[in-house]
Backbone as XML, in Angstrom:
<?xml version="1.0"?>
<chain id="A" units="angstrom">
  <residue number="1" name="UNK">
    <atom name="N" x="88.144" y="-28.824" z="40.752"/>
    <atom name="CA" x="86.931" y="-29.355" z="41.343"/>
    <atom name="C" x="86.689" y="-30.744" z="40.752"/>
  </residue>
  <residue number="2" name="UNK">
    <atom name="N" x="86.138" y="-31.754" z="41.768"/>
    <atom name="CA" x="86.038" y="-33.147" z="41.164"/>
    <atom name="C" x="84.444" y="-33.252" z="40.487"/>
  </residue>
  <residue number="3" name="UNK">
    <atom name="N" x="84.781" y="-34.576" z="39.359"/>
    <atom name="CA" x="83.386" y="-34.965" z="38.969"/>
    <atom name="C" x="82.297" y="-34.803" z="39.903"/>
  </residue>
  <residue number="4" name="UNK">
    <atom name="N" x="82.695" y="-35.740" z="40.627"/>
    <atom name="CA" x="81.874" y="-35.507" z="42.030"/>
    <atom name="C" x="81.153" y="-34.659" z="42.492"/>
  </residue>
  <residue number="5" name="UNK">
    <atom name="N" x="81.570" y="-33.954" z="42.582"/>
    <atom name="CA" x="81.678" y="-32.391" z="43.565"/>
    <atom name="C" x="80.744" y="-31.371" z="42.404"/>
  </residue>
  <residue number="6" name="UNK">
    <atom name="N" x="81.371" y="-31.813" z="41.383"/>
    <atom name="CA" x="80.512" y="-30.969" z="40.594"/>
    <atom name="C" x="79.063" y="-31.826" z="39.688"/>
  </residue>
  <residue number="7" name="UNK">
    <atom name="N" x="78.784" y="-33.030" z="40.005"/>
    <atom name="CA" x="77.441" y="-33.452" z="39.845"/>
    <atom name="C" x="76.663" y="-33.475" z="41.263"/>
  </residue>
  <residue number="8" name="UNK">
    <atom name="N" x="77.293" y="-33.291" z="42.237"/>
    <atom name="CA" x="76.637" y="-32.782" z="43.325"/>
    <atom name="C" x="76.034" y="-31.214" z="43.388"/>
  </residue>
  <residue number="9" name="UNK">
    <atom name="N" x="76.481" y="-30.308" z="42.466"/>
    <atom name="CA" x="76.124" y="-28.950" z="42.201"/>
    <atom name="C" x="74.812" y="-28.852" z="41.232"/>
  </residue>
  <residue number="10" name="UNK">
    <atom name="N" x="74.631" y="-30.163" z="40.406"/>
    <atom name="CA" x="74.126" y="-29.879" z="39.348"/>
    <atom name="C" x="72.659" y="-30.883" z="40.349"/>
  </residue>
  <residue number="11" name="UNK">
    <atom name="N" x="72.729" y="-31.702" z="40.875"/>
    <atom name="CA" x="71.907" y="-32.217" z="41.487"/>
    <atom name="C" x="71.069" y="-31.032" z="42.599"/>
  </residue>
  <residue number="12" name="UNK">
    <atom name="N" x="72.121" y="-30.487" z="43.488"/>
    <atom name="CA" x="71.919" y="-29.473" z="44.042"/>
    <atom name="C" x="70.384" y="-28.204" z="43.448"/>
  </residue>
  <residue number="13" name="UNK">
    <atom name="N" x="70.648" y="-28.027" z="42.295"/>
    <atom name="CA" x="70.399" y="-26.557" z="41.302"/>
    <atom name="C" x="69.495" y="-27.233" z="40.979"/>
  </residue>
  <residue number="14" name="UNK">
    <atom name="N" x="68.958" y="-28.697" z="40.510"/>
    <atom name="CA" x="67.516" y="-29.067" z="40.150"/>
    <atom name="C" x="66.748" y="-30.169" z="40.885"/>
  </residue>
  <residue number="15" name="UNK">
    <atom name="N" x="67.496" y="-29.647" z="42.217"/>
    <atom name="CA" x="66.319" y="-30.389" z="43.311"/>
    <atom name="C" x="66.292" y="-31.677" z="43.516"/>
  </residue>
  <residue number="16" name="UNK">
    <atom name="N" x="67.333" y="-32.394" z="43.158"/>
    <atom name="CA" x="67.182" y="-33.901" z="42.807"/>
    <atom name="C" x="68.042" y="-34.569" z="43.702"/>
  </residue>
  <residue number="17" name="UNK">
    <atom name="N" x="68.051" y="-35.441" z="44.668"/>
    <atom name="CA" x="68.100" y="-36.026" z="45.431"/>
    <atom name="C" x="69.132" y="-37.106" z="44.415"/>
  </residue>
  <residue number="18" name="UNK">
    <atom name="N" x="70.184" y="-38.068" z="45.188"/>
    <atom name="CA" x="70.889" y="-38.971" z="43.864"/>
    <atom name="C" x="69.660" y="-40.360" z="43.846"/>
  </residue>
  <residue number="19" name="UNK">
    <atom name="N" x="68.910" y="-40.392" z="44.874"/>
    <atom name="CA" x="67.498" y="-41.555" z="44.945"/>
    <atom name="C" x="66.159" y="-40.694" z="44.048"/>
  </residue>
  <residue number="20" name="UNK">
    <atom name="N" x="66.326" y="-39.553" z="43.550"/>
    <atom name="CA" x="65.152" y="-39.223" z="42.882"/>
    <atom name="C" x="65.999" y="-39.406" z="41.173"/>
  </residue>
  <residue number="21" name="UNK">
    <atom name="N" x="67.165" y="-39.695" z="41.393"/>
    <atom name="CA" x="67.319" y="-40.159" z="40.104"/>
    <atom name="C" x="67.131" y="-41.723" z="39.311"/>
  </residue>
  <residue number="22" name="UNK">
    <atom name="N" x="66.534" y="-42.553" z="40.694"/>
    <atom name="CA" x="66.396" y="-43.480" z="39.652"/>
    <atom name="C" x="65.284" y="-44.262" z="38.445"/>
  </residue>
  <residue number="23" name="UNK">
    <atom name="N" x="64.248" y="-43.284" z="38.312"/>
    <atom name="CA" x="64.034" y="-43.619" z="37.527"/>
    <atom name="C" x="64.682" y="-43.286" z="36.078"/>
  </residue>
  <residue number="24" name="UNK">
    <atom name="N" x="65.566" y="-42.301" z="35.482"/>
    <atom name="CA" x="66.303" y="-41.812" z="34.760"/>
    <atom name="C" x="67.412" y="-42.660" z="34.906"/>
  </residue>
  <residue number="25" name="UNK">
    <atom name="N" x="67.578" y="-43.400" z="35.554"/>
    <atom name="CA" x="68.634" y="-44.891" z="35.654"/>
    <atom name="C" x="67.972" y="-46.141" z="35.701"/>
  </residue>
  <residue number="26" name="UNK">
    <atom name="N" x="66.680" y="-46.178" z="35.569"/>
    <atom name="CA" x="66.044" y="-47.163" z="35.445"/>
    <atom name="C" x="66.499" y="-48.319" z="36.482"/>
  </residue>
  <residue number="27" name="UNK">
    <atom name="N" x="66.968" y="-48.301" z="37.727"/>
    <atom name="CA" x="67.598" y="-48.755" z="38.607"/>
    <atom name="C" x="66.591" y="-48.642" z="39.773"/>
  </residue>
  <residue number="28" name="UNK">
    <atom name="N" x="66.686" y="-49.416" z="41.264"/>
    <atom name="CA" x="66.454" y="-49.376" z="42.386"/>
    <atom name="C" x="66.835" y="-47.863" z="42.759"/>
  </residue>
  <residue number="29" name="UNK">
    <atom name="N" x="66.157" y="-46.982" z="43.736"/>
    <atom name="CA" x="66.792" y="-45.742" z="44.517"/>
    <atom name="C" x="68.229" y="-46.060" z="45.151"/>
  </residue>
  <residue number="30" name="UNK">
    <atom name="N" x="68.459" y="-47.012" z="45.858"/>
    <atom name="CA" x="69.360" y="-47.095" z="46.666"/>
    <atom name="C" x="70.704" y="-47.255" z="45.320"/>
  </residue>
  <residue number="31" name="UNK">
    <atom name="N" x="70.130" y="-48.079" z="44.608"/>
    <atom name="CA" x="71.503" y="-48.593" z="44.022"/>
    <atom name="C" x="71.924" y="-47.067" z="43.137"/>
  </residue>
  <residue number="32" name="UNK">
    <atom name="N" x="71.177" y="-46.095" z="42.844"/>
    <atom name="CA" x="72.154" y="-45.193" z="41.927"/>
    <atom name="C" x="72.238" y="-44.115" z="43.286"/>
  </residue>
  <residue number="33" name="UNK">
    <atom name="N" x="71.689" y="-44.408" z="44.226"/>
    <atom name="CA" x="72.080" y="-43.099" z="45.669"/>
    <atom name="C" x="73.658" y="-43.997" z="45.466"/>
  </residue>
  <residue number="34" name="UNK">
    <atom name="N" x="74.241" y="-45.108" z="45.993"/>
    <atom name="CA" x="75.437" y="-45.710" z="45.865"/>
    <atom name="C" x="75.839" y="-45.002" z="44.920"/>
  </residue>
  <residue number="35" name="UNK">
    <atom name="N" x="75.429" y="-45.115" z="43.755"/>
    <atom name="CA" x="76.516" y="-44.872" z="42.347"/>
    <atom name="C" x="76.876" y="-43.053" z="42.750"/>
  </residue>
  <residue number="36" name="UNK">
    <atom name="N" x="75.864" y="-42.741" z="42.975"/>
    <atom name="CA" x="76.219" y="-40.775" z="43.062"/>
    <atom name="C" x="76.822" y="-40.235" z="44.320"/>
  </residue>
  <residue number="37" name="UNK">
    <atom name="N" x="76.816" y="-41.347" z="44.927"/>
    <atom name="CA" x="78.080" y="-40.939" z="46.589"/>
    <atom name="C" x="79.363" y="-41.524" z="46.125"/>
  </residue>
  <residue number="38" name="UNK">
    <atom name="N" x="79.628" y="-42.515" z="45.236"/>
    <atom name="CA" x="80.958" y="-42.703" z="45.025"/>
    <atom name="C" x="80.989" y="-42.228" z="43.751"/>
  </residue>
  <residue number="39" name="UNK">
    <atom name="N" x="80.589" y="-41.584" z="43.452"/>
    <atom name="CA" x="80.865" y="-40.269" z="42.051"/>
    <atom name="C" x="81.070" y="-41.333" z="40.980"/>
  </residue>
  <residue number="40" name="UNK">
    <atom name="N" x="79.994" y="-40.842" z="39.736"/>
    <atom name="CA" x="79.465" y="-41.533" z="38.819"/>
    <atom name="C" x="81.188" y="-40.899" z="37.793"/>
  </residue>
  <residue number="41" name="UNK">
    <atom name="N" x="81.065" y="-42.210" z="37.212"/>
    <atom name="CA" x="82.938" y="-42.286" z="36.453"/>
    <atom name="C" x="82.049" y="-42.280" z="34.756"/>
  </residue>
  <residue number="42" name="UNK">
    <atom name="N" x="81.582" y="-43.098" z="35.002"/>
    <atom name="CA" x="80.799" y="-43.335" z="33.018"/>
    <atom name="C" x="79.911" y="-42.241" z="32.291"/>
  </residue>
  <residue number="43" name="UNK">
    <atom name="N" x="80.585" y="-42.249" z="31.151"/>
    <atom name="CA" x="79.922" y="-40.944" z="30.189"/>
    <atom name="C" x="78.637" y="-41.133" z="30.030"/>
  </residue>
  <residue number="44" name="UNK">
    <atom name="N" x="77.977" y="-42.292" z="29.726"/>
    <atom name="CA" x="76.592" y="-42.545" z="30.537"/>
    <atom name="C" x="75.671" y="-42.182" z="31.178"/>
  </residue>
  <residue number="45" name="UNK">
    <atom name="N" x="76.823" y="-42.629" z="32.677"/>
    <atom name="CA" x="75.616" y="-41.865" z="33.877"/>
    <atom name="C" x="75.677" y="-40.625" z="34.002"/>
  </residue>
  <residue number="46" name="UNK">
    <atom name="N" x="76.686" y="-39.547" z="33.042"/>
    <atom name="CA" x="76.513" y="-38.577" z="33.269"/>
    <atom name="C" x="75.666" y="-37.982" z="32.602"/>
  </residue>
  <residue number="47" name="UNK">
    <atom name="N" x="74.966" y="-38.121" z="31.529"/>
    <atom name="CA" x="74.368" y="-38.076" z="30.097"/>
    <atom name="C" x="73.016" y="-38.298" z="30.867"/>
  </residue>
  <residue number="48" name="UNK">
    <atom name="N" x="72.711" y="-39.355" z="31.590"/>
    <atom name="CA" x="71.782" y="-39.685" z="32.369"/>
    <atom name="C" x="71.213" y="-38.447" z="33.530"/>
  </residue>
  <residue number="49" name="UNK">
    <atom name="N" x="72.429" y="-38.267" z="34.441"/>
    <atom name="CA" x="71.901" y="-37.258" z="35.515"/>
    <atom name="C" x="71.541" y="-36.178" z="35.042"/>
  </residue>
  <residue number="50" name="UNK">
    <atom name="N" x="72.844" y="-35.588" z="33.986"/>
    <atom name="CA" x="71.971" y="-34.463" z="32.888"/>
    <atom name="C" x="70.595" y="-34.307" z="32.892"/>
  </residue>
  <residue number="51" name="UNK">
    <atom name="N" x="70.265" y="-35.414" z="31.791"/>
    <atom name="CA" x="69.162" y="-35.498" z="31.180"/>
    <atom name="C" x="68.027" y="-35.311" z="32.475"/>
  </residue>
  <residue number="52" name="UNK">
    <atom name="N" x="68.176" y="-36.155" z="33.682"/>
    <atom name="CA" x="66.984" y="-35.917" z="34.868"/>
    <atom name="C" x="67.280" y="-34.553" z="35.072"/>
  </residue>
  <residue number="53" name="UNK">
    <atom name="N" x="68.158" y="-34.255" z="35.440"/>
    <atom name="CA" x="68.304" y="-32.486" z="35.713"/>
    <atom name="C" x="67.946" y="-31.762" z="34.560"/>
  </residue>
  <residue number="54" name="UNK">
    <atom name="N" x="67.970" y="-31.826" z="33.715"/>
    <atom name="CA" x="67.298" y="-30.826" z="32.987"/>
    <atom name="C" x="68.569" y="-29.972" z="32.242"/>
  </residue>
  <residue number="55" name="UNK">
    <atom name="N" x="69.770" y="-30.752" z="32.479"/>
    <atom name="CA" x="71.215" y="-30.007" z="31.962"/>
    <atom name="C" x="71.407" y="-30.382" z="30.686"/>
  </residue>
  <residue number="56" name="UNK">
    <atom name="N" x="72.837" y="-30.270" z="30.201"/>
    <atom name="CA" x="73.026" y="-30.746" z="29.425"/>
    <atom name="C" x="74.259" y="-30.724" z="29.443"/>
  </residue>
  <residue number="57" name="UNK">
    <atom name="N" x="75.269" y="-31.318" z="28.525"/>
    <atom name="CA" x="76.131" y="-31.913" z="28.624"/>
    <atom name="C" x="76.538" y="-32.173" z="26.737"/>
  </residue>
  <residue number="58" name="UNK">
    <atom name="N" x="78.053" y="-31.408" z="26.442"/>
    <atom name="CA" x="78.640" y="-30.504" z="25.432"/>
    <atom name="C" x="79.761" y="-30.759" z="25.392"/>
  </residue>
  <residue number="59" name="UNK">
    <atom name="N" x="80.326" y="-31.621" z="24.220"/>
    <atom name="CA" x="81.688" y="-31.597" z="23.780"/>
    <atom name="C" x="82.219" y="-30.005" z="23.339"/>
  </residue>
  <residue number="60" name="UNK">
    <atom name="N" x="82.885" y="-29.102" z="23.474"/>
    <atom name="CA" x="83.408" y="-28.032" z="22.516"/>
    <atom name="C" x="84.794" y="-27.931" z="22.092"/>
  </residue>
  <residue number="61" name="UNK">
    <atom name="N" x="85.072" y="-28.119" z="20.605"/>
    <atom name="CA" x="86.002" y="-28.789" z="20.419"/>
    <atom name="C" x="86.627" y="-27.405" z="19.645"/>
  </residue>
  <residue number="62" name="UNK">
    <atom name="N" x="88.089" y="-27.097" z="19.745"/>
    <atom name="CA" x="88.655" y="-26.697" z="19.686"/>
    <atom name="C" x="88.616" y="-25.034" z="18.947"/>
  </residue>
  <residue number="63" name="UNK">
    <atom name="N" x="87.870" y="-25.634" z="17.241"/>
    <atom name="CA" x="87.145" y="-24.794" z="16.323"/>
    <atom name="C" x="85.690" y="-24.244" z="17.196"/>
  </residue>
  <residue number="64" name="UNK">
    <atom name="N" x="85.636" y="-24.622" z="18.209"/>
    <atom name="CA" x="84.074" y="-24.183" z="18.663"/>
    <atom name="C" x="82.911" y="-25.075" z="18.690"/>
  </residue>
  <residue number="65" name="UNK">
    <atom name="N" x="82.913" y="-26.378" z="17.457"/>
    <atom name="CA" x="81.677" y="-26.494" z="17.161"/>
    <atom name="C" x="81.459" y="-27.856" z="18.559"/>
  </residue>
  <residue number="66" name="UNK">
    <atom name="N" x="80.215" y="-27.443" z="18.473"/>
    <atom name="CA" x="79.711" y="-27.994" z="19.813"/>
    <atom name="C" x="78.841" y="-29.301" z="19.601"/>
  </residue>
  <residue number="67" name="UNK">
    <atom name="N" x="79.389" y="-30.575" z="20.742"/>
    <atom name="CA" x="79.113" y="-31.496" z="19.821"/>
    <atom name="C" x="77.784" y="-31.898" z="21.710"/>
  </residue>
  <residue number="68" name="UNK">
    <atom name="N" x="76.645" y="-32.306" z="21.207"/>
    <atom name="CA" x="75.821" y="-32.347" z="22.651"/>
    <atom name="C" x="75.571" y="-33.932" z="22.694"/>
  </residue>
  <residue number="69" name="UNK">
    <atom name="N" x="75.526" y="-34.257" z="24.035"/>
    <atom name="CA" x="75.660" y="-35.497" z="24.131"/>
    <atom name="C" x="74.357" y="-35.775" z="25.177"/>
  </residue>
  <residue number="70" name="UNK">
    <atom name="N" x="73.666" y="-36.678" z="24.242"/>
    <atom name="CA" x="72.269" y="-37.002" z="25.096"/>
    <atom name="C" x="71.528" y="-38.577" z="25.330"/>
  </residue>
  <residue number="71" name="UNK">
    <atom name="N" x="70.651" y="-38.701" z="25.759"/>
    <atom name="CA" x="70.177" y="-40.039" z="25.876"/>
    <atom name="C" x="69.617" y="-40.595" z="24.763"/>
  </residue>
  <residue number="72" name="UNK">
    <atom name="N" x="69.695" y="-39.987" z="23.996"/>
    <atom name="CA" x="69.460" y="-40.486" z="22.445"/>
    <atom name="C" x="70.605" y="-41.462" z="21.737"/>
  </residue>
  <residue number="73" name="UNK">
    <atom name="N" x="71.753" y="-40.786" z="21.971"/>
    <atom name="CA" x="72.899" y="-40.819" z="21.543"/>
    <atom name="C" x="72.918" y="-42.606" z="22.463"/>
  </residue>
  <residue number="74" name="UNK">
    <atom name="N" x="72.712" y="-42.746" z="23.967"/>
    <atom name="CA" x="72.839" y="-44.020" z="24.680"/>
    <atom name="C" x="71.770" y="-45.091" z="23.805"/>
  </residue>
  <residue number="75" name="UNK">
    <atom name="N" x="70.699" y="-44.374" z="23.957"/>
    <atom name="CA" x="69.820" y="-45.315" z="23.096"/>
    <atom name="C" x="70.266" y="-46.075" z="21.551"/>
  </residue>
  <residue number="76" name="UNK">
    <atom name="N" x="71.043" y="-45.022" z="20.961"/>
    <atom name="CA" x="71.570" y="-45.465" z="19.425"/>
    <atom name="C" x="72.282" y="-46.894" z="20.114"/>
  </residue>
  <residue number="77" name="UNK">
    <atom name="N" x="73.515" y="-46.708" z="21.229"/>
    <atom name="CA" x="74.651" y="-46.891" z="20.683"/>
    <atom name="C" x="74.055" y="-48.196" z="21.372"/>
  </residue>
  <residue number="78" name="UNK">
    <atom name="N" x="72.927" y="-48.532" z="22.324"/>
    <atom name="CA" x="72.493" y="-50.364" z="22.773"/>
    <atom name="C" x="71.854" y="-50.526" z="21.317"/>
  </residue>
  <residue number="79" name="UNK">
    <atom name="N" x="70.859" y="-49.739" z="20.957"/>
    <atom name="CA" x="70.739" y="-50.371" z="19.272"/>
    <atom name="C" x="71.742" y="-51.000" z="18.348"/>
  </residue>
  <residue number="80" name="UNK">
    <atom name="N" x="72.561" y="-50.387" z="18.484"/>
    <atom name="CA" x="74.009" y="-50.755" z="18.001"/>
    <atom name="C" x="74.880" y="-51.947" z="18.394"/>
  </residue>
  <residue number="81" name="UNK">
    <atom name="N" x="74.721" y="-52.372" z="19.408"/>
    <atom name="CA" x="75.054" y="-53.850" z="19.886"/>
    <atom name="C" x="74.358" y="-54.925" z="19.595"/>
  </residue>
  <residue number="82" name="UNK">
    <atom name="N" x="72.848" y="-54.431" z="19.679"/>
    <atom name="CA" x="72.098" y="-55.397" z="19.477"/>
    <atom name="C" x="72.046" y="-56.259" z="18.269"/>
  </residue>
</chain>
């Protein structure tokens, strides 16, 4: 099953339209409806749609331990450039 296909499931399950995501992209409606019809590629926007959906989104690495990846984590890492 593609990225795609499967953030279309997760959009699906919490009601969210890919234009009711933009404020959680801090973007125009139209421009992240674009980004979620040609299937969002960046660890980012996925961290992002998560977060509006209400999901979440989980490294699990080999030993088990589970590493969660959130908009906190985006926020550090522009702190981090800056």
């Amino acid at each position: 099953m593609s990225i795609k296909t499967k953030t279309d499931i997760i959009l699906k399950y919490a009601g969210i339209t890919g234009r009711g995501l933009a404020a959680a992209f801090n973007c125009p409606a139209q421009t992240i409806a674009n980004k979620v019809a040609r299937g969002l590629v960046r660890i980012d926007d996925l961290i992002r749609l998560c977060h509006a959906c209400k999901a979440s989104l989980t490294i699990t690495t080999k030993d088990g331990v589970q590493i969660p990846l959130t908009v906190a984590d985006i926020e550090e890492q522009t702190k981090t450039k800056e």
